[in-house]
N, C-alpha and C positions, 0 to 999 in steps of 0.2 A: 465427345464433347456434347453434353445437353443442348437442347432448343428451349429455348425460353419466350412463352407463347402467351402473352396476355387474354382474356377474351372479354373484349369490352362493348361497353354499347350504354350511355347515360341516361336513356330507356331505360324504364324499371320495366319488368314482365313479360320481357323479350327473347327469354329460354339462357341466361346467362349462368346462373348457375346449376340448373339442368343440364347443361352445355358442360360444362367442368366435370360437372359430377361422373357423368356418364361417357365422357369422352376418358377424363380419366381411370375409368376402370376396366374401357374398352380399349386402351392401347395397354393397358394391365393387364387383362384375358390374353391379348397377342404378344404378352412377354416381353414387353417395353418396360423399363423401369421407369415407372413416373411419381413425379411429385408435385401434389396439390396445394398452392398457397392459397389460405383464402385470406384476400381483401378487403372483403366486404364486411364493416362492423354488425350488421345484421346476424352474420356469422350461421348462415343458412348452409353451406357447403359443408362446416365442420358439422352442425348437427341431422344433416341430408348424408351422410356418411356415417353414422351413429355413435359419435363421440358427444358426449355431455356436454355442452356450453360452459355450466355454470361451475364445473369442476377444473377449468384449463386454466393453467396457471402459469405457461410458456405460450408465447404465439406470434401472429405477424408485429404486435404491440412491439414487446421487447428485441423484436427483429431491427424494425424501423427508428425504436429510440436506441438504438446498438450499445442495449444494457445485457444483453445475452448472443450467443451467436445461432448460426443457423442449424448447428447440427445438435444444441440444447431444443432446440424447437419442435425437431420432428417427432411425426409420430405415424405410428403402425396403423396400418387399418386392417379392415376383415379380409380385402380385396388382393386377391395377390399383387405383388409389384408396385403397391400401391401406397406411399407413405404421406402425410398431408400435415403441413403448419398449417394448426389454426386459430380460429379467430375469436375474439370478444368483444362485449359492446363496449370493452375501454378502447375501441379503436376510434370511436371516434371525436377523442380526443385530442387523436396524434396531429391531428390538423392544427391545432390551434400549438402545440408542444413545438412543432418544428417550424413555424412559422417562421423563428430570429435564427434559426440554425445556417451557419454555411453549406451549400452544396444540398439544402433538403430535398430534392427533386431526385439525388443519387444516392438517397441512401439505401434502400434495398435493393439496387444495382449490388452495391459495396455489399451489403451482408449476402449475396447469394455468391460472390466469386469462389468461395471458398467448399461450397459443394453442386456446384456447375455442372461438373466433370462426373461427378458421380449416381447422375439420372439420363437418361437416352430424351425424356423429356420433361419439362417443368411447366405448369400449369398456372398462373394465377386468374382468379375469380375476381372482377376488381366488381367495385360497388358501384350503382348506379347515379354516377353526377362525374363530372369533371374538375375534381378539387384536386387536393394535393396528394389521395392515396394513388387514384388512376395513373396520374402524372407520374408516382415512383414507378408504377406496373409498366409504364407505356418507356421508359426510361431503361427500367432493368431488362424490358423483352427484346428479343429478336425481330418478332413479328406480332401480327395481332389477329386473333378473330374476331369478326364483327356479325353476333347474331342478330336478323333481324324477324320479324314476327311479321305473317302475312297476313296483315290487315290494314285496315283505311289508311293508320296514319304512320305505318312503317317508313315511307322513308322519310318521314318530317326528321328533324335532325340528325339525320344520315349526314348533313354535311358539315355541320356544326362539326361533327366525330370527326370528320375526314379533314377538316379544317385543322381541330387539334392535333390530331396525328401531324400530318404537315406542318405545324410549326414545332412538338418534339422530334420531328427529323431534323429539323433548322438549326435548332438551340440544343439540343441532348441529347439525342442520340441519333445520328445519320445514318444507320444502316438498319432501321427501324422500315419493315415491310410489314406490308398487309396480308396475312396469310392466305383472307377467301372472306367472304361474306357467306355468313349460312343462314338457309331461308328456316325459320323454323314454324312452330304450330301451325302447319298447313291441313287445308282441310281438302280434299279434291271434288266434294260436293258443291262446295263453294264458289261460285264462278269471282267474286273479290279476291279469294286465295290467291286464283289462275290466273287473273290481272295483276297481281302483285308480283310472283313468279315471273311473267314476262317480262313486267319493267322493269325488275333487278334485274333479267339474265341480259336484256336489250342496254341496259344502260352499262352495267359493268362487266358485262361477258366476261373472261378468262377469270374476273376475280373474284365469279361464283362457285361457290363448291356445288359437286354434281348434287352430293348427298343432299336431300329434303326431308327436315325434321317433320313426321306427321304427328296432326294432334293425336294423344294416344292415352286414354284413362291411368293404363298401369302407369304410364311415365309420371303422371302427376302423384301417385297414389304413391308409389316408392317411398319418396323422402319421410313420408310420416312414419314409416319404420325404421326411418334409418336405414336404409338400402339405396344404393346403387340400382338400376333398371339390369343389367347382367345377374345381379343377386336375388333380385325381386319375382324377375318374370323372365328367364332366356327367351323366353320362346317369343316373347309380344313383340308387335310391328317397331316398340318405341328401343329395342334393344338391337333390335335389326338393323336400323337408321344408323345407332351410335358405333354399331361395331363397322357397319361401311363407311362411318365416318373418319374410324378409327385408321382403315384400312388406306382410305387415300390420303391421309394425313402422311403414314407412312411410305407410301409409293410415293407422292412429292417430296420426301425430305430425304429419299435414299440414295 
């Protein structure tokens, strides 16, 4: 039975799809079968993965308007284990499409039951705001990540998030958990970094993950080739991070 793990945070530039990218190629290197949704009409995970944007012609769109199904959608990537619905800028349209619709909150709940079963785990990248794509993600997931960036204004709507969560636990989906807060682009020169770090680990203990995303050049640089940080650079700090990321994801979930 897959895990269905949204990683959200309505922060823009908070390592969100970085966080996807890289988490999913690192439970992909460890032989997990994973599948990446992206969310996000920006549709940066699909081309941070190196699939063409402007040529995709199945994706989370026709997912969420259930004019196609999930397994018309996927697709291969370079990474082993590693297959991803993606995305385009008609996604965000779908906001306004499903507006009159019944039940639009569960619709990509509905289109993913049908290949659940057949990933160890499932990824989506939602996009940065709290409309109606997040609301499918947070609806269709088990649990969620919440990356946040260790800087001044990191936890300013920390709670706003935790606010929304709490009420899709309420109304759609009650067994919607928090999977871990990940601290990421830390810097350890930084003494702000190391005051951020504290007061996430002091205020939500247990529901930090140990792992610390450090700021890391190659991590940034990847995407412009279309690579994954495992594909790009094994060897750098920022691939090190994602595969112990990778690591206790699965040691929690076994």
């Amino acid at each position: 039975m897959g895990k269905i793990i949204a990683i959200a945070n309505q922060k823009g530039g908070v390592g969100k799809t970085t966080t996807s990218i890289n988490l999913a190629a690192s439970l992909g290197v460890l032989e997990k079968k994973v599948l990446l949704i992206d969310a996000d009409p920006q549709a940066n995970a699909t081309s941070g993965l190196g699939l063409d944007v402007d040529t995709i012609e199945i994706g989370t769109y026709q997912l969420l308007e259930h004019s196609k199904n999930a397994k018309d959608a996927i697709l291969k990537t370079s990474t082993p284990n590693l297959d991803i619905i993606p995305s385009h800028i008609d996604l965000v349209a779908i906001e306004i499409e499903l507006v009159d619709k019944e039940e639009r909150e569960y619709m990509l709940k509905k289109a993913l039951q049908e290949i659940k079963d057949d990933y160890d785990f499932i990824l989506i990248d939602c996009a940065p705001s709290l409309g109606l794509l997040t609301l499918n993600a947070l609806t269709a997931a088990d649990s969620v990540i919440i990356p946040i960036q260790c800087e001044y204004f990191a936890l300013e709507g920390l709670g706003k998030l935790l606010n929304t969560i709490k009420s899709v636990q309420k109304i759609h989906n009650q067994t919607l958990d928090i999977e871990g807060l990940l601290l990421t682009m830390y810097d350890s020169r930084l003494r702000l970094s190391n005051q951020v770090v504290e007061e996430v680990q002091k205020h939500f203990n247990d529901m930090v993950f140990q792992t610390i995303i450090q700021r890391n050049v190659r991590l940034s640089e990847a995407p412009s080739f279309g690579e994954n940080i495992i594909n790009y650079d094994a060897s750098s700090k920022g691939a090190s991070n994602y595969l112990s990321l990778a690591k206790e994801l699965i040691i929690k979930n076994s």
